[in-house]
Wavefront OBJ file of the C-alpha trace (Angstrom):
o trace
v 112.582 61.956 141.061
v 111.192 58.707 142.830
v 107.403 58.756 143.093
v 105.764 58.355 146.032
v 103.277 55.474 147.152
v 99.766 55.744 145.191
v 97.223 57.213 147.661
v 93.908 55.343 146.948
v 90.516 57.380 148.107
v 87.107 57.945 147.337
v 85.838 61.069 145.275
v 82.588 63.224 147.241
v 79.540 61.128 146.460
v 77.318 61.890 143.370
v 73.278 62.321 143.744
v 72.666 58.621 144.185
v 75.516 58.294 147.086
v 77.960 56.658 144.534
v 81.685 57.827 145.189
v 84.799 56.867 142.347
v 87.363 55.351 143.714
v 90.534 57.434 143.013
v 94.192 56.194 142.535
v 96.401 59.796 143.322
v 99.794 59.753 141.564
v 102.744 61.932 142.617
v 105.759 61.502 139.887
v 107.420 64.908 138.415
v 103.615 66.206 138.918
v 100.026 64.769 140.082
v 97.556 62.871 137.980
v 94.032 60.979 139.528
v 93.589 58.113 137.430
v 90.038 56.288 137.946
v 90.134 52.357 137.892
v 86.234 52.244 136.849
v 85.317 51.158 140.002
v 82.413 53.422 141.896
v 81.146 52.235 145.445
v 78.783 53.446 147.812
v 80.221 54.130 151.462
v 79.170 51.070 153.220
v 80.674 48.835 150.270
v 84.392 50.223 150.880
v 87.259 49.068 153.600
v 88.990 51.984 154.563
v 91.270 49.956 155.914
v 92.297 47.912 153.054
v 91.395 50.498 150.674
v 89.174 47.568 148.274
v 85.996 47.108 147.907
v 84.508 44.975 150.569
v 84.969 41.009 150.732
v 81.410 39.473 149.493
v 80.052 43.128 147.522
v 78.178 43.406 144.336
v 78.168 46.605 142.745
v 75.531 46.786 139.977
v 76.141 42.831 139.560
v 79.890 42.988 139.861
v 81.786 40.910 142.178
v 83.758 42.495 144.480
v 87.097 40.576 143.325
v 86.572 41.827 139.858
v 86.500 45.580 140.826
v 89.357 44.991 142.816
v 91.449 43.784 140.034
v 90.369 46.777 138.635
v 92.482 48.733 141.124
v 95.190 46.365 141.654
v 96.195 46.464 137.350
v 96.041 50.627 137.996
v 98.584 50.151 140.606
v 100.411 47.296 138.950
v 100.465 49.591 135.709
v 101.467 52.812 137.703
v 104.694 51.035 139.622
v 105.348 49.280 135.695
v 105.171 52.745 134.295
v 108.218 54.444 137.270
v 110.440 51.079 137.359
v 110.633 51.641 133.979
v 110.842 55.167 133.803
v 114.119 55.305 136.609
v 115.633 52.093 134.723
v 115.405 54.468 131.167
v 116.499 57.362 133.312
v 113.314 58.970 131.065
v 113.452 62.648 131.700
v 109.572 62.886 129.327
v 108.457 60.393 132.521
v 105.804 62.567 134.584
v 102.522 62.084 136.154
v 100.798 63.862 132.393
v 102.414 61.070 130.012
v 101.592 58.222 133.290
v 98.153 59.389 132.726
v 97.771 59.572 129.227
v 99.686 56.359 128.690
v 96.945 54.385 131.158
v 93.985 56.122 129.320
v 95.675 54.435 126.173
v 95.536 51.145 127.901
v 92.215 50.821 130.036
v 89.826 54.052 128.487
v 90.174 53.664 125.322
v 87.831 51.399 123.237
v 88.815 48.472 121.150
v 88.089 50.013 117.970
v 90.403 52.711 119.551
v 92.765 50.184 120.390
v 93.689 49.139 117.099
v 94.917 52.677 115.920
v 97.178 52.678 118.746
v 100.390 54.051 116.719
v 98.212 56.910 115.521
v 96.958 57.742 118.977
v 100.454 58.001 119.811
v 101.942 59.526 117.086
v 99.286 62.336 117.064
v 99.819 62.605 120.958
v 103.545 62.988 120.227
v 102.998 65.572 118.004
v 100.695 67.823 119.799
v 103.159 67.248 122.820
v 106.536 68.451 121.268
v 104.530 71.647 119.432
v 103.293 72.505 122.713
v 106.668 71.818 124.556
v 109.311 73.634 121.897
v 106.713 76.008 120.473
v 107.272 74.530 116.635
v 106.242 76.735 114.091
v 103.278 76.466 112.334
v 105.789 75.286 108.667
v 107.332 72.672 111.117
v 104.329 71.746 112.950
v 102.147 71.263 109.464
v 105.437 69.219 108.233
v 104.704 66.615 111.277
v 100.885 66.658 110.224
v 101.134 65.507 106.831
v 104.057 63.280 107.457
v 101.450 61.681 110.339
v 98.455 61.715 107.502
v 100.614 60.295 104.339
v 101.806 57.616 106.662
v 97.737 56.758 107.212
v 96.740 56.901 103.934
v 99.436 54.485 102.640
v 98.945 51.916 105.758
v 95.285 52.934 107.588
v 95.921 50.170 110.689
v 99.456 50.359 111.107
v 101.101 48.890 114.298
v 104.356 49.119 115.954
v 104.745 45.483 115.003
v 104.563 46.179 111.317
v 107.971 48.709 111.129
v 109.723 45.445 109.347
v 112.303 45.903 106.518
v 109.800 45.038 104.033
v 107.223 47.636 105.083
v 109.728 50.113 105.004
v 111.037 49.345 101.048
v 107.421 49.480 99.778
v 106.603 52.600 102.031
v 109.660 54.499 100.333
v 108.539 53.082 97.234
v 105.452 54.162 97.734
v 106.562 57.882 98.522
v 109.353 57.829 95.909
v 106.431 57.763 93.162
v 105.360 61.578 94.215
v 107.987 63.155 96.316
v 111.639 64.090 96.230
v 114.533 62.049 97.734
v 115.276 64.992 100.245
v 111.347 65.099 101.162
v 111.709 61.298 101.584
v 114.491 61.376 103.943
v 112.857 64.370 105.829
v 109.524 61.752 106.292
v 112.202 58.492 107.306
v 114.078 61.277 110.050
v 110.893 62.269 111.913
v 109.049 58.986 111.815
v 112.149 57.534 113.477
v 112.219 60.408 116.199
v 108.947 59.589 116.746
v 109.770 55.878 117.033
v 113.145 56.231 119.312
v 110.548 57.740 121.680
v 107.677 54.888 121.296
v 110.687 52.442 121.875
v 111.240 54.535 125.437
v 107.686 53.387 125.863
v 108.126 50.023 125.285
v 105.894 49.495 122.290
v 107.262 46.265 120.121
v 109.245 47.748 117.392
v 111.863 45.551 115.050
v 115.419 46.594 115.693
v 115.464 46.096 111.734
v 113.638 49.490 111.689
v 116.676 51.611 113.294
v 119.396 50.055 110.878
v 117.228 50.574 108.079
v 118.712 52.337 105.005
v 116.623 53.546 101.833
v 118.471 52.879 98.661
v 117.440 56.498 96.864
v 118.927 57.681 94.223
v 121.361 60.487 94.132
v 120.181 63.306 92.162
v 121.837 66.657 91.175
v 120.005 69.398 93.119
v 121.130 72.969 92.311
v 121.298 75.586 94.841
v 119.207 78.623 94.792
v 121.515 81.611 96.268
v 122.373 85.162 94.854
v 125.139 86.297 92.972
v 126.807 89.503 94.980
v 125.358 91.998 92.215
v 122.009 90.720 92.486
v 122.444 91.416 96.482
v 124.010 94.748 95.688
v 120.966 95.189 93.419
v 118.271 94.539 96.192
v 120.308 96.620 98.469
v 120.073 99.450 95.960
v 115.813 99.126 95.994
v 114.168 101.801 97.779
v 110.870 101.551 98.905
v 109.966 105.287 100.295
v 106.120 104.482 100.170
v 105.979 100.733 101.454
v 107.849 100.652 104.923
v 106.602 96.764 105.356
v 108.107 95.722 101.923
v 111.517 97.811 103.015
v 111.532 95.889 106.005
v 111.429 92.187 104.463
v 114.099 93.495 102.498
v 116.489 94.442 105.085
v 115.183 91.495 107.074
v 116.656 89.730 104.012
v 120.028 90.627 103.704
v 120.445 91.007 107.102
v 120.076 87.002 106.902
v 122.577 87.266 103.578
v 124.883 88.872 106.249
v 124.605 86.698 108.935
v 123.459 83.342 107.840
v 120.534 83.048 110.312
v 117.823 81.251 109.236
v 114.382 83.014 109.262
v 113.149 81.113 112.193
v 115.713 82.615 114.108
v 115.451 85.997 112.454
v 111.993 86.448 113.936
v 112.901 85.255 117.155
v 116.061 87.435 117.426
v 115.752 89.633 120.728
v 117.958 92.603 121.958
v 118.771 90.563 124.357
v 120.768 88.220 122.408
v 122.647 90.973 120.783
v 125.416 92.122 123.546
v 128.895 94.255 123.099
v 132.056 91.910 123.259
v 135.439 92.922 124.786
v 136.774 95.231 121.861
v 133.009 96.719 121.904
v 131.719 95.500 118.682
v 128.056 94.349 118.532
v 127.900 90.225 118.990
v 124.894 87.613 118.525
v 124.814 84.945 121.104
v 122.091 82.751 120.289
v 120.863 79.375 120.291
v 119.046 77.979 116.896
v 115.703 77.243 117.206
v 116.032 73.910 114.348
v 119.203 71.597 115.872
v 119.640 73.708 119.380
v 122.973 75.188 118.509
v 124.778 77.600 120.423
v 126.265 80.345 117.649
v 128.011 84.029 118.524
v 129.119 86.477 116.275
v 130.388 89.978 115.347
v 127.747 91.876 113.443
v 129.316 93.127 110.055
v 129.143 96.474 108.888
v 126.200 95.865 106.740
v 123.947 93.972 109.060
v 125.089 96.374 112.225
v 123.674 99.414 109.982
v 120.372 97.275 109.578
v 120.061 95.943 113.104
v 120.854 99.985 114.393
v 117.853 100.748 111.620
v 115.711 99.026 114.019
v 116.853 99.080 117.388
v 115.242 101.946 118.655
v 111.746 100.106 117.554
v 109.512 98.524 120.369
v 108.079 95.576 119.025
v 106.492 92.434 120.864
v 108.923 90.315 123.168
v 111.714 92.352 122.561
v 111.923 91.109 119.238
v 114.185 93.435 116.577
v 112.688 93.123 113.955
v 108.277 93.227 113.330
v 107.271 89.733 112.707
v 104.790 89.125 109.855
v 103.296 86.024 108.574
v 105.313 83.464 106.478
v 102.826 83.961 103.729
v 103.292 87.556 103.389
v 106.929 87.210 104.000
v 107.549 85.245 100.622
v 105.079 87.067 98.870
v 106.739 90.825 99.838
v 110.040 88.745 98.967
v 108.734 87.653 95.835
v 107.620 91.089 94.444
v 111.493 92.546 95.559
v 112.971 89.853 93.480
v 111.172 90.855 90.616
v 111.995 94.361 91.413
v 115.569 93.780 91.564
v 115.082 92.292 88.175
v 116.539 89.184 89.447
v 116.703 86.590 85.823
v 116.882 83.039 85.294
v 115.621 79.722 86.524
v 116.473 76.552 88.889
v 115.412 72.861 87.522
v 115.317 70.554 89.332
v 114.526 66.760 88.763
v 112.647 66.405 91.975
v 111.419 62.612 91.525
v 111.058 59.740 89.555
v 107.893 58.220 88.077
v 107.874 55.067 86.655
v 110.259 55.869 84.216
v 109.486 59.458 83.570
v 111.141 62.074 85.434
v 109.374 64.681 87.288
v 111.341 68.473 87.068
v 110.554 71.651 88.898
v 111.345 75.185 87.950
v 111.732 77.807 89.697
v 112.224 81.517 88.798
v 114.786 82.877 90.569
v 112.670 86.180 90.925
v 110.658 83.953 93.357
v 112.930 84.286 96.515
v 112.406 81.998 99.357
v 113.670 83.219 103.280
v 116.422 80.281 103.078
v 118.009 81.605 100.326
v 119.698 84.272 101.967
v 121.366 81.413 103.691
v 122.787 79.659 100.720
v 123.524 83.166 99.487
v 125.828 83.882 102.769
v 127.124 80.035 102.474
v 128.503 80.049 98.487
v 129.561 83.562 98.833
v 131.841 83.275 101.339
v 133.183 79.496 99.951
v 133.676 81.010 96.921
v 135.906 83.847 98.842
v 138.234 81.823 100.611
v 136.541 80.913 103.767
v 137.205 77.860 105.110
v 134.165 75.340 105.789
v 134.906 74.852 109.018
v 134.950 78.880 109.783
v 131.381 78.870 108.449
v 130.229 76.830 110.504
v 130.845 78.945 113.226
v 128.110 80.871 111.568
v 125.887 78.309 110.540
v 125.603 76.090 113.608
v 125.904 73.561 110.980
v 127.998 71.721 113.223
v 127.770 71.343 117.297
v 129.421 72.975 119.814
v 131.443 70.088 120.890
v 132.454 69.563 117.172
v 133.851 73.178 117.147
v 136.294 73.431 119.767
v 139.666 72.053 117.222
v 138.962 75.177 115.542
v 138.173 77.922 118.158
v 141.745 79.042 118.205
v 141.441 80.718 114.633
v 137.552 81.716 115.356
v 138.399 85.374 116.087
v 140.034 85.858 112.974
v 138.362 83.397 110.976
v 135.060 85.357 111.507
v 136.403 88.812 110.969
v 137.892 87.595 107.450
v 134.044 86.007 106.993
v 132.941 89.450 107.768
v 135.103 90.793 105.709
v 134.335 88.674 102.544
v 130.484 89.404 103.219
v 130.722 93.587 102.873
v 133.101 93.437 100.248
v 131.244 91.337 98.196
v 127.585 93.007 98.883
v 128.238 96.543 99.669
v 128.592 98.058 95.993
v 131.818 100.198 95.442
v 131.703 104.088 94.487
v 132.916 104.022 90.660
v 136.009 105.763 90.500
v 136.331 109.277 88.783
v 139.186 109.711 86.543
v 140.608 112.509 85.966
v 139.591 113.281 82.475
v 136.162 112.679 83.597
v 136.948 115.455 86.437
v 137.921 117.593 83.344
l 1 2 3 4 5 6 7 8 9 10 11 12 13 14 15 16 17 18 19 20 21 22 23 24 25 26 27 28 29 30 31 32 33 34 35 36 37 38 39 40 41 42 43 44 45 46 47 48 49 50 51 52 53 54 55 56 57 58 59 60 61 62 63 64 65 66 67 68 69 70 71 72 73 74 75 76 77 78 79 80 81 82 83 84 85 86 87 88 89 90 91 92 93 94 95 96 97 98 99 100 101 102 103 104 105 106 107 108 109 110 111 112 113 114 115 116 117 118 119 120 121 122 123 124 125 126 127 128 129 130 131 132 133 134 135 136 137 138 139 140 141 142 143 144 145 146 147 148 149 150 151 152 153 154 155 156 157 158 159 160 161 162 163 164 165 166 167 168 169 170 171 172 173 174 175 176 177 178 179 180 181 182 183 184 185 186 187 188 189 190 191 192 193 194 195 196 197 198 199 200 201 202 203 204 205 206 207 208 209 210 211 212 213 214 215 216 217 218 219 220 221 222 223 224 225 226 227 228 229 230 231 232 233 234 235 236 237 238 239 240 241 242 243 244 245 246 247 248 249 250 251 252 253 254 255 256 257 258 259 260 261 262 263 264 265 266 267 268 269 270 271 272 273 274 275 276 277 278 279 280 281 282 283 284 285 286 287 288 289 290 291 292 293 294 295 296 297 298 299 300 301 302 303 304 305 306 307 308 309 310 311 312 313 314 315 316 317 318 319 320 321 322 323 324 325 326 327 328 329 330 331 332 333 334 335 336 337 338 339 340 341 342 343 344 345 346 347 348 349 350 351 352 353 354 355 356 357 358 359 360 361 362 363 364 365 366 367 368 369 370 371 372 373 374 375 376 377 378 379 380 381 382 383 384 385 386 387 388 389 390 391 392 393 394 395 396 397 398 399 400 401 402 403 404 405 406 407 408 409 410 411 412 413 414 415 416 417 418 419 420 421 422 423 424 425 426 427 428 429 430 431 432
């Protein structure tokens, strides 16, 4: 969208006859952006739209509060040249505003936290924009705050190679490779899009590579008993509990994560051309379009519900993440689920630093890794799972959508005969 030409006004006079002048700004929206300059009537040339040749305002020479107005409009056609040269689709007439505020509002002391101003404003921006949830959103947060405490004034001119070793170093003394990485991917999202913006970053930053160490992590997932077990639990008295559970193997079933569990609609469940139940959705983490037949097991859960009005359209009643693990916690116990996961997390000086886990403890992504090694372990083929997982992108699909009608019936297939639990067989001297 090209903007249009800045319209420059006056604002309705205040008690005392002062008026604002007023820079309007129409790009993708409208923003007013104030040059500090104020005027009374008889000080202003309407017809140059500057304050009058030979003016003082409060001591102020008139060419000084009309350089005011000429950096807002040299800043303003800066901020769109730029903007259509980038082909910028975050350029608007919010971030034009918010971007001169940074520049010509804020004070010095201000000033010098500059990458935190940003960095917070990013933040606040892309929760608002892709509704994050409050797990991811938190994540950002204390990404944002660890970053502070290590390096209190950081600028964009300090991203070198050498701040980046002894800021993994740094994190590598309390935190897990995978926790590092997770920090390194979001602080260069967040620097891609400062780049956009033109702040002064070292090119050393993008091809920078953290030498971590490769550690063995094990994978927390079920074994098909233990799902047949938690299948088995019944929970006459405790309809919330009975619902996380079937929330949970419906996941084990399908692979969906739990973010997209609670944001399932009917809406994305349709009938396909043999008239089987199918999911058609797109992941709420890495955007990916994934459709699917509903297996026998998960159909029976998702027809459990369907008749249920709950908000949005949702099919399934969304609780809290909190009380989520903890009613998932109590049926792993119930299930008598056994055993633990250790894991050597990080490295301290030259001590290392081990979790544990009790398998009894389940966590929502589980049922995930549960659906993932079952059906690997099975026969399915990785790239078939994918077409569950949205591990991969659409684009990266397509060799394989040839043998995706099949290939997800015999991942169907491998999921209900490995959770639904078989009748034992009567022989016939037990008939006797």
């Amino acid at each position: 969208m090209n903007p249009k030409q800045p319209i420059i006004s006056l604002s309705p006079p205040d008690k005392s006859g002062n008026r604002l002048v007023r820079v309007r700004v129409s790009f993708n929206g409208r923003c007013d952006l104030y040059p500090k300059v104020s005027v009374k009537d008889e000080q202003w040339d309407e017809n140059l739209h500057r304050v009058k040749h030979g003016c003082r305002v409060n001591g102020v020479l008139y060419s000084t509060l009309n350089k005011r107005i000429n950096d807002c409009l040299d800043f303003i056609q800066k901020y769109c040249d730029n903007a259509q040269l980038r082909e910028d689709e975050t350029a608007c007439a919010a971030d034009l505003k918010q971007q001169y505020g940074a520049k010509f509002k804020r004070t010095d002391a201000q000033k010098s936290d500059e990458f935190f101003f940003m960095l917070e404003e990013y933040i606040e921006r892309k929760n608002k924009d892709n509704n994050w949830s409050e797990k991811y959103y938190s994540q950002w947060k204390k990404m944002m705050n660890d970053l502070k405490d290590f390096k209190p004034k950081l600028k964009f001119s300090d991203l070198s190679d050498a701040f980046l070793n002894s800021y993994v170093s740094h994190l590598s003394e309390r935190m897990s490779d995978d926790k590092i990485k997770e920090y390194l991917k979001k602080l260069k999202e967040f620097i891609r899009f400062a780049k956009k913006k033109n702040m002064p970053i070292h090119q050393e930053f993008f091809e920078f590579k953290p030498k971590l160490r490769k550690r063995d992590k094990k994978v927390m997932y079920l074994h098909p008993n233990e799902v047949q077990d938690i299948i088995a639990l019944s929970y006459p008295n405790t309809p919330s509990i009975e619902r996380v559970r079937d929330i949970f193997i419906f996941q084990c079933c399908t692979s969906l994560r739990y973010s997209d569990v609670k944001n399932l609609t009917h809406d994305c469940i349709r009938l396909n051309e043999y008239g089987k139940e199918e999911v058609l959705l797109v992941t709420q983490k890495d955007k990916g379009l994934i459709w699917f037949e509903l297996n026998e097991i998960a159909l029976g859960i998702y027809n459990k519900y369907k008749d249920n009005v709950y908000d949005n359209n949702r099919v399934f009643h969304v609780i809290s993440d909190t009380d989520f693990r903890k009613f998932l916690h109590r049926i792993g116990k119930d299930a008598g689920i056994k055993g633990e996961v250790t894991t050597v997390t990080y490295k301290k000086g030259k001590d290392e630093v081990k979790t544990v886990r009790k398998r009894a403890d389940l966590g929502t992504h589980d049922a995930r890794r549960t659906f993932i090694v079952t059906t690997i372990n099975n026969g399915a083929s990785a790239d078939e799972i994918a077409l569950y997982t949205s591990h991969a992108e659409v684009k990266q699909m397509m060799p394989y959508l040839t043998i995706s009608t099949e290939g997800k019936k015999r991942v169907n297939n491998i999921i209900v005969d490995a959770f639904k639990r078989k009748e034992k067989e009567v022989t016939t001297e037990e008939k006797e």
